[in-house]
MIFIDO-700889 format. One record per residue (C-alpha): x negated, y, z; residue number from 1; residue in three letters. Coordinates in nm, 2 decimals, always signed. Layout:
! MIFIDO-700889
PT / x / y / z / selo / marza
PT / X / Y / Z / NUM / ALA
...
//
This chain:
! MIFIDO-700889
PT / x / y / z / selo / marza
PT / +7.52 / +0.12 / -6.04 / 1 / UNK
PT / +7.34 / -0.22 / -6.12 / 2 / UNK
PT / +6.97 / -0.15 / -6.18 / 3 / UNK
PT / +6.92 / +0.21 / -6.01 / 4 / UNK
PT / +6.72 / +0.03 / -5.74 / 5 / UNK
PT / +6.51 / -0.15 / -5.99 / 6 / UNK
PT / +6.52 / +0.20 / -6.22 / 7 / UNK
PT / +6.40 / +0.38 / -5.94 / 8 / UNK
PT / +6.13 / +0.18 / -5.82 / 9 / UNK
PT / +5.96 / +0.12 / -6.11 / 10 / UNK
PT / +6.00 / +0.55 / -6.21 / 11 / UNK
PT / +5.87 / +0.62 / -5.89 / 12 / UNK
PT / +5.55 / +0.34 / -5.78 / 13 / UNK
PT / +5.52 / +0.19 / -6.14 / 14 / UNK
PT / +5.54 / -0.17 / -5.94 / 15 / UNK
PT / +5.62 / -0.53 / -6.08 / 16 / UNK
PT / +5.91 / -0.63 / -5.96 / 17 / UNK
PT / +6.09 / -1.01 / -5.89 / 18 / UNK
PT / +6.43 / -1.11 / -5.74 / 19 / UNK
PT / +6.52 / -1.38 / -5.53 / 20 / UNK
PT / +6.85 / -1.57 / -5.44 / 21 / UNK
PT / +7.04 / -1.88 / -5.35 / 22 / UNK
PT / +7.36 / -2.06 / -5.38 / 23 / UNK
PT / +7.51 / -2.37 / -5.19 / 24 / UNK
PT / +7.44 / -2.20 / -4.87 / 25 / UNK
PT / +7.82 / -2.27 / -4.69 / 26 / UNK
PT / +7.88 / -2.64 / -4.95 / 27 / UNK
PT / +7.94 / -2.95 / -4.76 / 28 / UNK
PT / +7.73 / -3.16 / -4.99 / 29 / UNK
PT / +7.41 / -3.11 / -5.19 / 30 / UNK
PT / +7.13 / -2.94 / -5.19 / 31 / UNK
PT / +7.10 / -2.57 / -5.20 / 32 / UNK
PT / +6.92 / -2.41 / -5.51 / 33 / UNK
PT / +6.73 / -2.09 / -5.51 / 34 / UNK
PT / +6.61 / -1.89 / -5.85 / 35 / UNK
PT / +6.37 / -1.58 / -5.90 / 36 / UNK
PT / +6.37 / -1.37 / -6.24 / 37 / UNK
PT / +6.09 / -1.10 / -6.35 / 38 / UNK
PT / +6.26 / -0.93 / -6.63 / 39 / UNK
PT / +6.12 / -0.72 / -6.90 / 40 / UNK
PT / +6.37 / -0.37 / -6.86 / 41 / UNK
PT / +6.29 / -0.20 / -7.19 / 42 / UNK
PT / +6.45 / -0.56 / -7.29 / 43 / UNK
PT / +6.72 / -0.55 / -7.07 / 44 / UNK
PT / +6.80 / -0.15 / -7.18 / 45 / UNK
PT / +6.82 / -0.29 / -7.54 / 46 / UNK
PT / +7.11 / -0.55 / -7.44 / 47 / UNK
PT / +7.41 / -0.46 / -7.56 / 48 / UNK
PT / +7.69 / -0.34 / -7.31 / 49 / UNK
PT / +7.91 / -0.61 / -7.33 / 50 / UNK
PT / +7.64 / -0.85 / -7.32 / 51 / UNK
PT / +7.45 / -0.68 / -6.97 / 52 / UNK
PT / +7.77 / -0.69 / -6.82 / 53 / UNK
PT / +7.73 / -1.09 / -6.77 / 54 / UNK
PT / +7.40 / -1.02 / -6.56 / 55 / UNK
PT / +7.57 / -0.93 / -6.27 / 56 / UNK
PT / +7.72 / -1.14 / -5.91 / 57 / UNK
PT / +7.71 / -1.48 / -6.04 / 58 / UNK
PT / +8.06 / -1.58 / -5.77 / 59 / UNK
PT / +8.23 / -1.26 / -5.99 / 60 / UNK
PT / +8.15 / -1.54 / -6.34 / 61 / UNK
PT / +8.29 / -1.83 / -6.46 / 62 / UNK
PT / +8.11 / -2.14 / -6.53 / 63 / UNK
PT / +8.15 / -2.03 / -6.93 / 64 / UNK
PT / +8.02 / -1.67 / -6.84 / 65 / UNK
PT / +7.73 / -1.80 / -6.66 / 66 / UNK
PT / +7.66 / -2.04 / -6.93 / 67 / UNK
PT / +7.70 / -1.75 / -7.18 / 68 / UNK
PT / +7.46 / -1.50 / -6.92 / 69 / UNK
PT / +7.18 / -1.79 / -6.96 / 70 / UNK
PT / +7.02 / -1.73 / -7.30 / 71 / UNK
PT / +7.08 / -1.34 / -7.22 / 72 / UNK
PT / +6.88 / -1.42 / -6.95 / 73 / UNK
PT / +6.59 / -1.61 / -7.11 / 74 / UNK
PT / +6.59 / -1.33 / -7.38 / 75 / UNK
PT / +6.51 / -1.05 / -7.12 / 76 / UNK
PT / +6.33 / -1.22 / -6.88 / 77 / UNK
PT / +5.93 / -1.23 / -6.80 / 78 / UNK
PT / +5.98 / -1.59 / -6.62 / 79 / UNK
PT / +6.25 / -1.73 / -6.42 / 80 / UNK
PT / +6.23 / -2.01 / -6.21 / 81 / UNK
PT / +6.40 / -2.28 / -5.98 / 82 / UNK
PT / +6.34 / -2.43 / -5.61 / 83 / UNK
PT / +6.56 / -2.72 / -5.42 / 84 / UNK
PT / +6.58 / -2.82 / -5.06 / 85 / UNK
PT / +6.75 / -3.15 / -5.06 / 86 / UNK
PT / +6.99 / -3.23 / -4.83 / 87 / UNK
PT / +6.76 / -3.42 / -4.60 / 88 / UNK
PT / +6.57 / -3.14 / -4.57 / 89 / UNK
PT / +6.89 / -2.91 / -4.46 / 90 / UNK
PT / +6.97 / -3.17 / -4.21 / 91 / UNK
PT / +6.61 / -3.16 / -4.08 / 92 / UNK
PT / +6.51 / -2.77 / -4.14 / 93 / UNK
PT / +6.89 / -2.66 / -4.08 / 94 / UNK
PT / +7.03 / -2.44 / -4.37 / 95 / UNK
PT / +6.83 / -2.09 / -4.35 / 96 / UNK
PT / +6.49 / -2.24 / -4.31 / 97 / UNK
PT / +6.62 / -2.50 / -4.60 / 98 / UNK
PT / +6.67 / -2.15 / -4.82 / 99 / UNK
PT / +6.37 / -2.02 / -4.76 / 100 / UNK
PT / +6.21 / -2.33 / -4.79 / 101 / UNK
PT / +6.39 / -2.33 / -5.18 / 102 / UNK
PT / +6.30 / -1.95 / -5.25 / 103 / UNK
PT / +5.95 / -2.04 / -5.17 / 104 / UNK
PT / +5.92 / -2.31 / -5.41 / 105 / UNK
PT / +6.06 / -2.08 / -5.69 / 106 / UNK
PT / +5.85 / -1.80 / -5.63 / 107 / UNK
PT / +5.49 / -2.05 / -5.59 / 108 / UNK
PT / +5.58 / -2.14 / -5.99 / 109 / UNK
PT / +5.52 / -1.83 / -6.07 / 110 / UNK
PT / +5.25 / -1.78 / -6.33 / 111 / UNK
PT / +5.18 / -1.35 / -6.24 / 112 / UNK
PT / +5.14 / -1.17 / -5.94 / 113 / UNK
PT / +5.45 / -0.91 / -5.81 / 114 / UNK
PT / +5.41 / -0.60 / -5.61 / 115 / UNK
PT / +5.78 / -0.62 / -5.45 / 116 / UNK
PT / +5.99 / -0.91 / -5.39 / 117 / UNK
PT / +6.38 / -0.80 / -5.42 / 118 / UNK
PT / +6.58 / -1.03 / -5.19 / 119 / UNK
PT / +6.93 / -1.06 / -5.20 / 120 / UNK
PT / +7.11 / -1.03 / -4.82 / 121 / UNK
PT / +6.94 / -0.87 / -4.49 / 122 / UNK
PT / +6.63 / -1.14 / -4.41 / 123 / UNK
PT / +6.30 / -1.11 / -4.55 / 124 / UNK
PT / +6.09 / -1.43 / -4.70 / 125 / UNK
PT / +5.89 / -1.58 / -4.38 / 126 / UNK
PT / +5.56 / -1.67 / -4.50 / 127 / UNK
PT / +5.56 / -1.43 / -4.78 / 128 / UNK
PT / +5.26 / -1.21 / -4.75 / 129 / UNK
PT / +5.38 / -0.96 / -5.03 / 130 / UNK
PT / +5.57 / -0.61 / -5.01 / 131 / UNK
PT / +5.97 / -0.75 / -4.93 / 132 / UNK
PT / +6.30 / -0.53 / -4.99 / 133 / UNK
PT / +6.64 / -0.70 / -4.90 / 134 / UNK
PT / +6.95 / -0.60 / -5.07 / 135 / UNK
PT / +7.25 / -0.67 / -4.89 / 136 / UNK
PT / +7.47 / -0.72 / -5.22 / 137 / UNK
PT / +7.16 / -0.73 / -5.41 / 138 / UNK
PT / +7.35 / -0.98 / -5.69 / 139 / UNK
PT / +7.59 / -0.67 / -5.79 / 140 / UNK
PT / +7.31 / -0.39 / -5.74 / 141 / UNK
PT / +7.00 / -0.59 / -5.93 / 142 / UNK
PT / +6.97 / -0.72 / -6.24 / 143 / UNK
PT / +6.68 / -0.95 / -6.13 / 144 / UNK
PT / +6.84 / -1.07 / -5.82 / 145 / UNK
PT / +7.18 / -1.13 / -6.05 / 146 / UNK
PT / +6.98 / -1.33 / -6.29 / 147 / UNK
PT / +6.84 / -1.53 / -6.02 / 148 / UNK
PT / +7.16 / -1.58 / -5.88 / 149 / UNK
PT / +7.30 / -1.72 / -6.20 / 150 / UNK
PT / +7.04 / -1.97 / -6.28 / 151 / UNK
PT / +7.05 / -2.08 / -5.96 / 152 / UNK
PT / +7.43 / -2.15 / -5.95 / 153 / UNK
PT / +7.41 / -2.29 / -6.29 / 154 / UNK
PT / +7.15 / -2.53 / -6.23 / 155 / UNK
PT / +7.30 / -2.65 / -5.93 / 156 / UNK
PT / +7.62 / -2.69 / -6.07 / 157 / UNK
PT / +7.53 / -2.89 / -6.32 / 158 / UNK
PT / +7.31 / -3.07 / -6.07 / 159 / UNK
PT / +7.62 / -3.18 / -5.90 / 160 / UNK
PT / +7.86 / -3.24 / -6.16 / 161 / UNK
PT / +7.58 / -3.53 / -6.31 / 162 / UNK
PT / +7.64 / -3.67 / -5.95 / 163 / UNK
PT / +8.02 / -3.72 / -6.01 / 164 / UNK
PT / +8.00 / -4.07 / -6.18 / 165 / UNK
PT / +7.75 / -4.18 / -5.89 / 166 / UNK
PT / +8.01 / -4.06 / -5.64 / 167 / UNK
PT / +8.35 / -4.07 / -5.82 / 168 / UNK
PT / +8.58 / -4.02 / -5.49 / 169 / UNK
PT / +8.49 / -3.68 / -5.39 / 170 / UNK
PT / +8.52 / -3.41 / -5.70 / 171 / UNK
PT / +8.21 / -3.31 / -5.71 / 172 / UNK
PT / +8.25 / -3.24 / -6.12 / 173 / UNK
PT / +8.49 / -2.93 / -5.98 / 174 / UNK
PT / +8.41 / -2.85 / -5.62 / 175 / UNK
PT / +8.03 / -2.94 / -5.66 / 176 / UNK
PT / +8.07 / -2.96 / -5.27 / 177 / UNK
PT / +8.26 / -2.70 / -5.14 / 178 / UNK
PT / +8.50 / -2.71 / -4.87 / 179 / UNK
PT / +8.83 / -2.72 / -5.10 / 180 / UNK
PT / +9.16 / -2.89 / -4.99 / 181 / UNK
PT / +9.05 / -3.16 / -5.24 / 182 / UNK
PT / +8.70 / -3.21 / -5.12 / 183 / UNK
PT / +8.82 / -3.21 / -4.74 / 184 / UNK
PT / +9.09 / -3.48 / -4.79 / 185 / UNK
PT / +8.87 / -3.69 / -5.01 / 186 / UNK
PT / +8.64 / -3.68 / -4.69 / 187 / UNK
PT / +8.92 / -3.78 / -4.45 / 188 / UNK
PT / +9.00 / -4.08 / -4.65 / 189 / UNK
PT / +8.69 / -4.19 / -4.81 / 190 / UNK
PT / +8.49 / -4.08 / -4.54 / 191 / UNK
PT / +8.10 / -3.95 / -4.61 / 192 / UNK
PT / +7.85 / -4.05 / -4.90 / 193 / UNK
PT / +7.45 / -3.94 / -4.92 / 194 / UNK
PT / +7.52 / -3.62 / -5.06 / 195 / UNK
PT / +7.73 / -3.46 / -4.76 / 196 / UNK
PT / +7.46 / -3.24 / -4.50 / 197 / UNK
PT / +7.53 / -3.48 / -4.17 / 198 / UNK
PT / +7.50 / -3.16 / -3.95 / 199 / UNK
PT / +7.75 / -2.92 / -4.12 / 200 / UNK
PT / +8.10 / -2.91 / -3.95 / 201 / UNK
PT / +8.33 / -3.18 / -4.05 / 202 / UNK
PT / +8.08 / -3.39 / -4.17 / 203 / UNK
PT / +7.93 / -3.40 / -3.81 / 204 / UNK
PT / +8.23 / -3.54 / -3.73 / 205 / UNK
PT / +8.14 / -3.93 / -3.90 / 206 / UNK
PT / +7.84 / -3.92 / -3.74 / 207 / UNK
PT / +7.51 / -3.99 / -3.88 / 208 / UNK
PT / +7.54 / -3.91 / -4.26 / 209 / UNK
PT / +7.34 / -4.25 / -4.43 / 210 / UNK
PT / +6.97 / -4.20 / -4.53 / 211 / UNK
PT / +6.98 / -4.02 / -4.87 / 212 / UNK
PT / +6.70 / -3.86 / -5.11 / 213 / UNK
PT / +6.95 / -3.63 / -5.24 / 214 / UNK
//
């Protein structure tokens, strides 16, 4: 049931809790975004049904539910914030480190002090000197890690679809840099642009991706 973890924590320690997550981990192109959400859960127990239901596994939502999860979101929440690792930074850092590297920036905008970092998947925060739990499925367990997880998404979404106009032959308005059949053959055609990550498999296969700030 989405929240027991958070229920149960809080019933039995009384600790401040944040969650943590990421998307654009397996895109082509782009940076990867990460998000972390402290929420206020007497505010969240208020929510109506229908309306809690949205603050769940952002890849479960469409873009129009995650846009309509948002001000549910900003209504229950004690702060939420966003990190980026650009895509030269994936390239240099490799993905994970580039995640962490993304989570970390989130987390350093907050504005209080938490006694348990929730983190979505099996690998702690490096360089996080804070009491850790990882969730695998944390997005569908945890209302704070789903929240993250959908701010995240959106903000990288929308990230990426402002990009379409500055790269019009790839798609990125509908993939926003996923591996689709669209995406792929756009690549095999058009070849690469400043927003694919030069050491993810095909792009690899151009060779050196040009010198981007993306």
């Amino acid at each position: 049931m989405r929240g027991k973890i958070e229920r149960d924590l809080i019933r039995t320690t009384g600790k401040t809790l944040v969650g943590v997550d990421e998307v654009g981990r397996g895109c082509l192109a782009g940076p990867v975004y990460a998000a972390c959400a402290s929420l206020d859960y007497e505010r969240v127990r208020k929510v109506p049904a229908k309306s809690r239901a949205l603050i769940r596994d952002s890849k479960k939502l469409s873009f129009e539910q995650r846009e309509k999860a948002l001000p549910i979101i900003a209504a229950v929440a004690v702060e939420v914030h966003v990190g980026v690792a650009k895509v030269y930074e994936i390239e240099r850092f490799g993905i994970v480190q580039a995640i962490f590297l993304a989570m970390n920036r989130a987390l350093q905008q907050c504005t209080n002090a938490y006694d348990i970092l929730l983190v979505d998947g099996n690998q702690q925060l490096p360089d996080y000197w804070g009491e850790q739990m990882t969730i695998v499925g944390g997005d569908d367990l945890c209302f704070a890690i789903a929240a993250a997880a959908i701010v995240a998404k959106q903000a990288r979404d929308k990230y990426m679809r402002t990009l379409a106009d500055t790269f019009p032959d790839y798609g990125f308005d509908t993939h926003v840099g996923y591996a689709t059949e669209y995406h792929l053959k756009s690549i095999g055609e058009k070849g690469i642009c400043p927003l694919h990550r030069g050491n993810f498999h095909p792009i690899t296969t151009f060779g050196k991706a040009p010198q981007n700030e993306y």
